[in-house]
N, C-alpha and C positions, 0 to 999 in steps of 0.2 A: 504494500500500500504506500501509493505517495503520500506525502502530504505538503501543499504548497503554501507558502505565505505571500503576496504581491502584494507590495506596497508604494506609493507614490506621493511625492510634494511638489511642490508650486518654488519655485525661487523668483522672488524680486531682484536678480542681478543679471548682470549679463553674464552669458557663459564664458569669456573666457576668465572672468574673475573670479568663477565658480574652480575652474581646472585651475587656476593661477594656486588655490585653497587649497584643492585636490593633490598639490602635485609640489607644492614647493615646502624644503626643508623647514622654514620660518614656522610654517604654519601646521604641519606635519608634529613636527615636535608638542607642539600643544595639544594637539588632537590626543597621542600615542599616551602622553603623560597623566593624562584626566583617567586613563584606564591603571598604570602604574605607572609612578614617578619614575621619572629618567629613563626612560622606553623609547628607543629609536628605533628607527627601521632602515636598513640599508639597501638600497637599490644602485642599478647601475645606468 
């Protein structure tokens, strides 16, 4: 049995401010750390 969840929001910005969020260490880091302090993530 599957079981699926779909969910969806509305954003007031432009997209590329949304990926600029999505994608940039600045703001990465703050996202990672709300879940455990000092939590990076490395990408290439």
């Amino acid at each position: 049995m599957n079981n699926v969840i779909n969910k969806s929001i509305g954003l007031s910005a432009p997209k590329e401010n949304v990926w600029r969020v999505l994608t940039e260490k600045q703001f990465t880091d703050v996202w990672y750390s709300a879940f455990s302090e000092g939590t990076q993530a490395l990408t290439d």
